[in-house]
C-alpha positions as CSV (number, residue, x, y, z in Angstrom):
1,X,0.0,0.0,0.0
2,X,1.4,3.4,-0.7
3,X,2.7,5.9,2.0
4,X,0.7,4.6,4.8
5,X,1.4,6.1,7.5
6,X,3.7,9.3,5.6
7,X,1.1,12.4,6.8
8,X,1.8,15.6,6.0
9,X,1.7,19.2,8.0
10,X,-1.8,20.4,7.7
11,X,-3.3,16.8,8.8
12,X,-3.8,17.3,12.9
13,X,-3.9,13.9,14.2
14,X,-4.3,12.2,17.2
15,X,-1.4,10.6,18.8
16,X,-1.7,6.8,20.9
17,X,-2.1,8.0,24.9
18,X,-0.5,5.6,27.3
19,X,-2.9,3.4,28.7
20,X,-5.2,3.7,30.1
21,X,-5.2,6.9,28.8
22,X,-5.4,10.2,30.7
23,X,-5.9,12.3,27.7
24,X,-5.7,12.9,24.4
25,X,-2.4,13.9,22.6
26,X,-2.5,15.1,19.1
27,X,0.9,14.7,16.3
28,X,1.1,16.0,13.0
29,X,3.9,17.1,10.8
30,X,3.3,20.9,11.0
31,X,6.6,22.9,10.5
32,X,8.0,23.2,14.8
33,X,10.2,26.1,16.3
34,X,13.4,25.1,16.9
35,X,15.9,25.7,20.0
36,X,18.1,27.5,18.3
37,X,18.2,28.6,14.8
38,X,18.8,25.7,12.7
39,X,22.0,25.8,9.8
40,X,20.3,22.7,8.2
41,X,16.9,22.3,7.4
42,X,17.0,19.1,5.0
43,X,19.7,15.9,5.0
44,X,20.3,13.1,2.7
45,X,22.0,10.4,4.2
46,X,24.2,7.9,2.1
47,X,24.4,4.8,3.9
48,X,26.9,3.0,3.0
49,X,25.9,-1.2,4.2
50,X,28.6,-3.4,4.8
51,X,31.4,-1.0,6.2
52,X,33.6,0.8,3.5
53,X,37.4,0.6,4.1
54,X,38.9,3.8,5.9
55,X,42.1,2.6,5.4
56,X,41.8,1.9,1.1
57,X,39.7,5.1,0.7
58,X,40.1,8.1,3.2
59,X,42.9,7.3,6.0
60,X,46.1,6.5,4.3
61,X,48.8,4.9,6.6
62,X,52.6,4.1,5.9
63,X,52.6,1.7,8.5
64,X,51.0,-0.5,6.4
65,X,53.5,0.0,4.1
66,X,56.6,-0.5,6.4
67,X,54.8,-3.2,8.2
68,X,53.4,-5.3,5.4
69,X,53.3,-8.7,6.1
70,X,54.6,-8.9,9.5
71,X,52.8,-9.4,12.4
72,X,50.5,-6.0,13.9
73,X,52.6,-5.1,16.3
74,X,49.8,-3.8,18.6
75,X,47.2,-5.2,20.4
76,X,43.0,-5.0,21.3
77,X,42.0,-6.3,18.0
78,X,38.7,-7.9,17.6
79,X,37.8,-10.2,15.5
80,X,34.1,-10.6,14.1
81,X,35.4,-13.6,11.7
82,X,38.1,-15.5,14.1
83,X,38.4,-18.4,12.5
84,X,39.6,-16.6,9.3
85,X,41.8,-14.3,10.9
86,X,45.5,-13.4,10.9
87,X,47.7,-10.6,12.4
88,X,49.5,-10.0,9.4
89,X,49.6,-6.8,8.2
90,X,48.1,-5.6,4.5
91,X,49.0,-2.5,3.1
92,X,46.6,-0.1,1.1
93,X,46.8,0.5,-2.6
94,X,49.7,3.5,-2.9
95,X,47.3,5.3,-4.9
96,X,46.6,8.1,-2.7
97,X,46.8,11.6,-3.8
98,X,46.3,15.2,-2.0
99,X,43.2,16.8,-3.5
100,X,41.9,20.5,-3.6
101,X,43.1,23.7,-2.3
102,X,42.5,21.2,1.6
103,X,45.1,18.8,0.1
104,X,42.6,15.9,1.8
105,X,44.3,12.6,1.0
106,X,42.1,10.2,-0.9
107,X,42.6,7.2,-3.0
108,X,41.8,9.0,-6.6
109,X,42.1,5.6,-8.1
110,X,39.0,4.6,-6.8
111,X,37.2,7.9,-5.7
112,X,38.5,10.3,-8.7
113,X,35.3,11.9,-8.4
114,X,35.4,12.5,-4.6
115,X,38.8,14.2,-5.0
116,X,36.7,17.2,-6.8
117,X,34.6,18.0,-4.0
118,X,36.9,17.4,-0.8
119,X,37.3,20.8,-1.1
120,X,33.2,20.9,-0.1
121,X,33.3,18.6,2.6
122,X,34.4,17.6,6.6
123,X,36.1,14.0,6.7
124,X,35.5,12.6,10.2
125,X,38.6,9.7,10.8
126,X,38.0,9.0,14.3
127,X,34.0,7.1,13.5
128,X,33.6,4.5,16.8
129,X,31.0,2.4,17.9
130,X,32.0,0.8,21.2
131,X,30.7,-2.3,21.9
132,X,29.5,-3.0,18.7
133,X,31.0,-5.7,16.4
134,X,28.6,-6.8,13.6
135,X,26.4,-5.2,10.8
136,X,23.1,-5.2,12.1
137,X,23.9,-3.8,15.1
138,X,26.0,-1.2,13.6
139,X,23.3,-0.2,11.6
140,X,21.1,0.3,14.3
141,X,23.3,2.2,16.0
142,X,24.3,4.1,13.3
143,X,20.2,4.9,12.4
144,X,18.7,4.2,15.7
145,X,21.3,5.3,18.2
146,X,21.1,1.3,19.8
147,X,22.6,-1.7,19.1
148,X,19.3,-3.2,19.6
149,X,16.2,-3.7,17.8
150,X,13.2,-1.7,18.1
151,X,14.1,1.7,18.7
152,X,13.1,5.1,16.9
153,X,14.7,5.8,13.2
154,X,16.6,9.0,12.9
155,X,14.7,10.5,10.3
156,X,11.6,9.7,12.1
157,X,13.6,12.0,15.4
158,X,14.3,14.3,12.4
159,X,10.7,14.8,11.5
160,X,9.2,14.3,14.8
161,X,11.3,17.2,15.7
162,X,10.7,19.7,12.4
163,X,8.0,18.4,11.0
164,X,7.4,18.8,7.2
165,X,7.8,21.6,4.5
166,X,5.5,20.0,1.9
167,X,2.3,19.1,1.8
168,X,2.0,17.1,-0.6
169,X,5.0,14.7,-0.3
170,X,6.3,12.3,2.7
171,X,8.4,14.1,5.0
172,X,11.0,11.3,5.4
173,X,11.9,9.1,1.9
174,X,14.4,5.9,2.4
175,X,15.1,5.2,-1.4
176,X,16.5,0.9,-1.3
177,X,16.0,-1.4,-4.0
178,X,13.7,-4.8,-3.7
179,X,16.5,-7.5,-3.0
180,X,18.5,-4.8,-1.0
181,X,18.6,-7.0,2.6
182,X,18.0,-3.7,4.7
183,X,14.8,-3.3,5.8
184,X,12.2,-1.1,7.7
185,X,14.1,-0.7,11.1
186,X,16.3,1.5,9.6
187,X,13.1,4.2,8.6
188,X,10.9,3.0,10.9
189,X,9.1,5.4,14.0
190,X,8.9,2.9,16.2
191,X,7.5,4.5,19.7
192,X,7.0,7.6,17.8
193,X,3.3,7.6,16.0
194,X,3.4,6.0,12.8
195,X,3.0,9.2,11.0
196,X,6.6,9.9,11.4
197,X,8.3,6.6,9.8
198,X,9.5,7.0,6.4
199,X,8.0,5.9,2.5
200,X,10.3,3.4,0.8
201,X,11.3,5.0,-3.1
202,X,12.5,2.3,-5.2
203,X,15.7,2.7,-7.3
204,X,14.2,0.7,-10.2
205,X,10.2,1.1,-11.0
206,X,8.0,1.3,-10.0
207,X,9.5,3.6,-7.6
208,X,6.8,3.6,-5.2
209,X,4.5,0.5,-5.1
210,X,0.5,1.3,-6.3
211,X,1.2,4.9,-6.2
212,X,-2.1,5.3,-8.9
213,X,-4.7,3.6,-9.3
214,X,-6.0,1.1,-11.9
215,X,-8.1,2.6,-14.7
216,X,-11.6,1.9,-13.3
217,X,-10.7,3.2,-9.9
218,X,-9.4,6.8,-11.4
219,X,-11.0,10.1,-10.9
220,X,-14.9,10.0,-9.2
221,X,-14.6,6.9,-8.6
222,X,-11.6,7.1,-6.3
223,X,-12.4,10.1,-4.7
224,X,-15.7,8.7,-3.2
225,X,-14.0,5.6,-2.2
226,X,-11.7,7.9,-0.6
227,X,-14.5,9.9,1.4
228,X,-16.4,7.3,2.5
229,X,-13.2,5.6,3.6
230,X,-12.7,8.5,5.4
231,X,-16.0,8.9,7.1
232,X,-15.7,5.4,8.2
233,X,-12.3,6.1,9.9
234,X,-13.6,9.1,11.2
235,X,-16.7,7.4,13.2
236,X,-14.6,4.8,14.1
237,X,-11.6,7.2,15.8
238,X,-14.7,8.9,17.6
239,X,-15.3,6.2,19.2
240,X,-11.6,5.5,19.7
241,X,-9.7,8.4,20.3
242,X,-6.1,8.8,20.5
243,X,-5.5,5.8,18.0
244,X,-2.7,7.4,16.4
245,X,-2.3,4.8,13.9
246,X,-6.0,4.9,13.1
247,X,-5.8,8.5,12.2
248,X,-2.5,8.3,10.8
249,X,-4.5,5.3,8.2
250,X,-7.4,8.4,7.7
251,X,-5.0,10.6,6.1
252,X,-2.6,8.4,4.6
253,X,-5.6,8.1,1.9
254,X,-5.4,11.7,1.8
255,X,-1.8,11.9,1.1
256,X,-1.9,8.7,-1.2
257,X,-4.4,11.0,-3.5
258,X,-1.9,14.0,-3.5
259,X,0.9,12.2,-3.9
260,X,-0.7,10.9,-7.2
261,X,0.1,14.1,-8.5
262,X,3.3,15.4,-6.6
263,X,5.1,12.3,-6.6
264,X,4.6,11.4,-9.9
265,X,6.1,14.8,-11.3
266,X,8.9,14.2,-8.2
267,X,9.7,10.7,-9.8
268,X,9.9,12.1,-13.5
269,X,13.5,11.7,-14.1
270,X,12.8,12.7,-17.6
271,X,12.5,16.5,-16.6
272,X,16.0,16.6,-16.0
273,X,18.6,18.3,-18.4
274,X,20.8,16.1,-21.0
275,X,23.7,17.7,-18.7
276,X,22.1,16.7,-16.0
277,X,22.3,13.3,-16.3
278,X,25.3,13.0,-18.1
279,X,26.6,14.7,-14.5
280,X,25.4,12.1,-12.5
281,X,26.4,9.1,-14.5
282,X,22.7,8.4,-15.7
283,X,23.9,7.8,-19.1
284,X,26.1,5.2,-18.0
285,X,25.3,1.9,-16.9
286,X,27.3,1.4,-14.3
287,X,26.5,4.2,-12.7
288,X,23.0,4.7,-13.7
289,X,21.0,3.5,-10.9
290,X,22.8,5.2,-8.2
291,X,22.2,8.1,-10.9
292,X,19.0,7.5,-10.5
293,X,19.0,7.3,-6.8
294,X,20.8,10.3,-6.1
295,X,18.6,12.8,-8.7
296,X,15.5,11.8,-6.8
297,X,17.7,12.5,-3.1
298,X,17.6,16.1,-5.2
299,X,14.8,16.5,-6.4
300,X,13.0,15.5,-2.8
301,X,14.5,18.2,-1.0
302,X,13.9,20.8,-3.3
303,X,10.3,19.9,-3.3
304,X,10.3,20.2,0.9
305,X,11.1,16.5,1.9
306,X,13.0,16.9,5.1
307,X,15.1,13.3,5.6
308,X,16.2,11.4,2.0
309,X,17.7,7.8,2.9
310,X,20.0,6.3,0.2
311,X,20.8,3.0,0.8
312,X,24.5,2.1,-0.8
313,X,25.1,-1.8,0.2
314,X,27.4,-3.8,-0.8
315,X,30.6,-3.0,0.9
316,X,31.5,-6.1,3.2
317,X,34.7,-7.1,1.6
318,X,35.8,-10.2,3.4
319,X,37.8,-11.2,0.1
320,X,38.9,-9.8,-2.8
321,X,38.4,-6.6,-1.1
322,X,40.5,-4.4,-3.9
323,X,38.8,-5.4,-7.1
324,X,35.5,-5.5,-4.7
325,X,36.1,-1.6,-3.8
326,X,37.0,-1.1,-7.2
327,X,33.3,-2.2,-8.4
328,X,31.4,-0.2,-5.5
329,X,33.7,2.7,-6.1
330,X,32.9,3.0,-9.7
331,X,29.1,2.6,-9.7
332,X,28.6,5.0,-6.8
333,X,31.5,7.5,-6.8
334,X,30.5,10.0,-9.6
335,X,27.0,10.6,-8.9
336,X,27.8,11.4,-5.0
337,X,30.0,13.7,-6.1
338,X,27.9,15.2,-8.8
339,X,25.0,15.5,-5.8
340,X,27.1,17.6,-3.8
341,X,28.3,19.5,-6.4
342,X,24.8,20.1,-7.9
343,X,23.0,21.2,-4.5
344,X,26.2,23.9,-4.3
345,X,25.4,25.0,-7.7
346,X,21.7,25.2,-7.2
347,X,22.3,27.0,-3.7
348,X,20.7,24.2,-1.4
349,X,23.9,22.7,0.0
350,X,24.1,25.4,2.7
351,X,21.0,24.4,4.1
352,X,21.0,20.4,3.5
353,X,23.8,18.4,5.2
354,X,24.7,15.2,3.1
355,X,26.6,11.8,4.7
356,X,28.1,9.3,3.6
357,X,29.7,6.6,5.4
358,X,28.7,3.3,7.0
359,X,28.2,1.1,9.8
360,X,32.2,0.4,10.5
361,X,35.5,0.3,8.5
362,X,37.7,-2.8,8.0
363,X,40.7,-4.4,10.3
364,X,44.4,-3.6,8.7
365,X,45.1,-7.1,9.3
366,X,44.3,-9.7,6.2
367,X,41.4,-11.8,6.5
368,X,41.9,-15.5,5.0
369,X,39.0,-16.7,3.3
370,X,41.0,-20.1,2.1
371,X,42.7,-21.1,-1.3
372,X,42.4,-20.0,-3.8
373,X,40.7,-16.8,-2.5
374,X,42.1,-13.5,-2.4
375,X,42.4,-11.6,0.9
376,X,39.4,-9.0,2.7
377,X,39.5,-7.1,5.6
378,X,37.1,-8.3,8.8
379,X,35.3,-5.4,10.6
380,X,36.1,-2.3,12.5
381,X,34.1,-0.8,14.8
382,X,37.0,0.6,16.3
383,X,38.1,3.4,13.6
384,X,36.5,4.0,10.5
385,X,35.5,7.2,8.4
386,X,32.6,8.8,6.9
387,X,32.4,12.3,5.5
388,X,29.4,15.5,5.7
389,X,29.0,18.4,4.1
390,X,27.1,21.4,3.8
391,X,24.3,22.9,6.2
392,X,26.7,24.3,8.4
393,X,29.5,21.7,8.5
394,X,33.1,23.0,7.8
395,X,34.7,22.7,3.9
396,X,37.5,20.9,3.5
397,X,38.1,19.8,6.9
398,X,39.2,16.6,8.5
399,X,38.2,15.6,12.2
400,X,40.0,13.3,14.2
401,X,42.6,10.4,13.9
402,X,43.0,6.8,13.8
403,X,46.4,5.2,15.4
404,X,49.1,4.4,13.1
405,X,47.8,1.4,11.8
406,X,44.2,2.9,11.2
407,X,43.2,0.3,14.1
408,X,41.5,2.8,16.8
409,X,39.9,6.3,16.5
410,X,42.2,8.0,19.1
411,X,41.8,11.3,18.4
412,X,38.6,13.5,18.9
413,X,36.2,10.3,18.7
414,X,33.2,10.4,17.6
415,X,30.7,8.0,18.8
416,X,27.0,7.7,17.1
417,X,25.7,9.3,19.9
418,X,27.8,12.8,19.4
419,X,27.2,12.0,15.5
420,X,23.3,12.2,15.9
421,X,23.5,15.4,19.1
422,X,25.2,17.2,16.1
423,X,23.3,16.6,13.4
424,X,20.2,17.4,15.7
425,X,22.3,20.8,16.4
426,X,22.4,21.3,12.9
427,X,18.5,21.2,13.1
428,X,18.4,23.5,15.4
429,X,17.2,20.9,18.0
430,X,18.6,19.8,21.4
431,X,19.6,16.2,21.8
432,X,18.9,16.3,25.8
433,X,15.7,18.1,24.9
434,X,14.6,15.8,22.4
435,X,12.5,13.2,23.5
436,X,8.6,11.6,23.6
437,X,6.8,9.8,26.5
438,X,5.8,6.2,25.7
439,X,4.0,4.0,28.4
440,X,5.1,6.3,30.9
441,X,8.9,6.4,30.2
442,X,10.9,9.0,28.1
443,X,12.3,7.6,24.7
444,X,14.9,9.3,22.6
445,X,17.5,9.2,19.9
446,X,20.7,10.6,22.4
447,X,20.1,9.6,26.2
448,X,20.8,12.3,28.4
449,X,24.4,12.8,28.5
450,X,25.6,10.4,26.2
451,X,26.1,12.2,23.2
452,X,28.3,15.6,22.6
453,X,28.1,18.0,19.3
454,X,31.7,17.8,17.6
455,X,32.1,21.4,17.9
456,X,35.5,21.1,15.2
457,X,33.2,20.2,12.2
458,X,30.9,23.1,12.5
459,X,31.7,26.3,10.8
């Protein structure tokens, strides 16, 4: 079904009380003040599943050079994959190069396109998730702020917080692909009413399931399905108030309707410019349905969609991990870039923060998969990198250190829980401040105390 449970900002509806209920709270996606003024008021987020490699893409180390082959010398390391580990050392491709007026080092073998914008963007080095060793639950953390299932999304905090700038589109888009193995935790409200989870955008068509209606159905004879449905809902939330999902289900018909038109125009890749495409990579196959991916991410938040989820799997290299990066790299790489160059030239990047990174980064030591197979990298939780930009967060920047060996964020850490208070600072919202009441007890993206905004990335 289509968008059931995306509402927009002039529906008022009623939220679930706890029970028994003392009384009646009402939700709805109407644009909220802020604490502060906000330097971001839209984000796309490039998750990148499966944990790209700090140390073969952003965070060169000679160590790895002068130690190749020999045993780490250091200690602390955990395994995920034991029985296929070593402690021998693998170096990164020498293939690094200072880019930009920054002079960020980057692997421009495999991120050529990267090395144009560094100039545009902070690189955190110092990523960490203690306590966390595997993908799921680094994905959680990464969108939930837990380890554990079950737990608001952060584009669901996003527009719980803000609400919605459009009317006629969801406020929080997660655009996946149908075998991609993510699924709705990671854009999912959770204790948060339903109306604040986020609509799944295909990368292929159709892009969003049953978004019109079959021929018979068009026109009158959907629109008075749609009121008496409504009517029906309406007598039935009477008589049941504060059934948040119940009224979020009333005018999720609504929004289905308006999306009809809205969404279909949003969707229309065809309305883009020859250049525009040829930008992106649509033109090539390789790159065309990240292309794809990342001109919708666009074309949402110029239309008011607050939170744009692209989801980038693919990157657990356990083997072959160079010719491995080497295939992600080149279907993905050019049409990030070309996003973050085309919100500058369109003037939205000052007030839309892009990400890109993952759950973790990968081990310096080899992983042995057996004969025949050529060495991966197990996972890092430890040390890995992602890089923002724009909405407030410093150009050409980089935040933090690994150790020597790329092994352990040592240097101005960031955990997930001062990544997500600064992104919420961004907003303009307060991560302590933050927070909804369900079954008596306070829920909420940062606990109190737990997370800190890395002041060095903000301008």
């Amino acid at each position: 079904s289509l968008a059931l449970a995306t509402l927009l900002k002039d529906d008022q509806l009623l939220g679930a009380p706890d029970k028994p209920a003392l009384e009646e709270k009402t939700y709805d996606l109407k644009p909220k003040k802020t604490s502060h003024p906000a330097r971001a008021k839209s984000m796309i987020s490039i998750f990148c599943g499966g944990g790209p490699s700090h140390l073969d893409l952003f965070d060169r180390k000679p160590m790895l050079d002068e130690y190749a082959g020999k045993r780490f010398p250091g200690d602390g390391i955990k395994y995920d994959n034991a029985g296929q580990a070593t402690s021998i050392i693998m170096p990164a491709p020498d293939t690094f190069k200072r880019c930009g007026e920054s002079g960020m080092e980057i692997n421009t073998a495999l991120l050529p396109h990267f090395g144009e914008i560094v100039d545009d963007v902070t690189l955190i080095r110092s990523m960490q998730l203690p306590n966390i060793r595997n993908h799921v639950a680094g994905m959680r953390a990464m969108t939930t702020g837990r380890g554990r299932e079950g737990w608001p999304s952060l584009g669901s905090w996003v527009t719980y917080g803000l609400g919605a700038e459009t009317q006629n589109l969801p406020a929080f888009v997660a655009i996946t692909i149908p075998k991609n193995p993510v699924g709705s935790p990671y854009w999912d409200s959770r204790q948060l009413p339903s109306i604040y989870q986020g609509t799944v955008v295909s990368k292929s068509e159709p892009r969003i399931a049953n978004l019109n209606p079959i021929s018979q159905l068009r026109g009158k004879p959907q629109s008075n399905q749609l009121d008496l449905l409504k009517e029906l809902n309406q007598i039935h939330l009477e008589r049941h108030p504060g059934e948040d999902d119940l009224a979020a289900r009333i005018a999720s018909y609504e929004l289905a309707a308006r999306m009809q038109t809205a969404a279909t125009e949003a969707l229309d890749l065809t309305r883009e410019s020859e250049a525009t495409h040829k930008m992106y990579g649509a033109d090539d196959p390789v790159t065309k349905e990240f292309a794809d991916a990342c001109m919708l991410a666009r074309r949402f938040v110029e239309r008011g969609v607050r939170f744009v989820q692209i989801w980038n799997y693919g990157w657990d290299m356990h083997e072959n991990i160079f010719e491995s990066l080497k295939r992600r790299c080149d279907a993905s790489d050019k049409p990030t870039a070309a996003l973050v160059a085309d919100l500058k030239q369109r003037g939205l990047l000052d007030s839309t923060m892009v990400q890109w990174g993952g759950e973790m980064g990968r081990l310096p030591v080899v992983q042995d998969r057996g004969a025949g197979k050529k060495p991966g990298r197990d996972h890092n939780t430890e040390g890995f990198s992602i890089w923002m930009a724009g909405g407030g967060i410093k150009e050409g920047h980089i935040h933090g250190a690994t150790d020597d060996f790329g092994h352990r964020a040592v240097q101005d850490v960031v955990t997930q829980h001062d990544f997500h208070a600064t992104l919420l600072h961004q907003f303009g919202l307060n991560a302590d401040e933050l927070h909804f009441e369900h079954n008596a007890q306070p829920v909420a993206l940062v606990e109190a105390g737990q997370g800190k905004v890395a002041e060095g990335i903000l301008k």
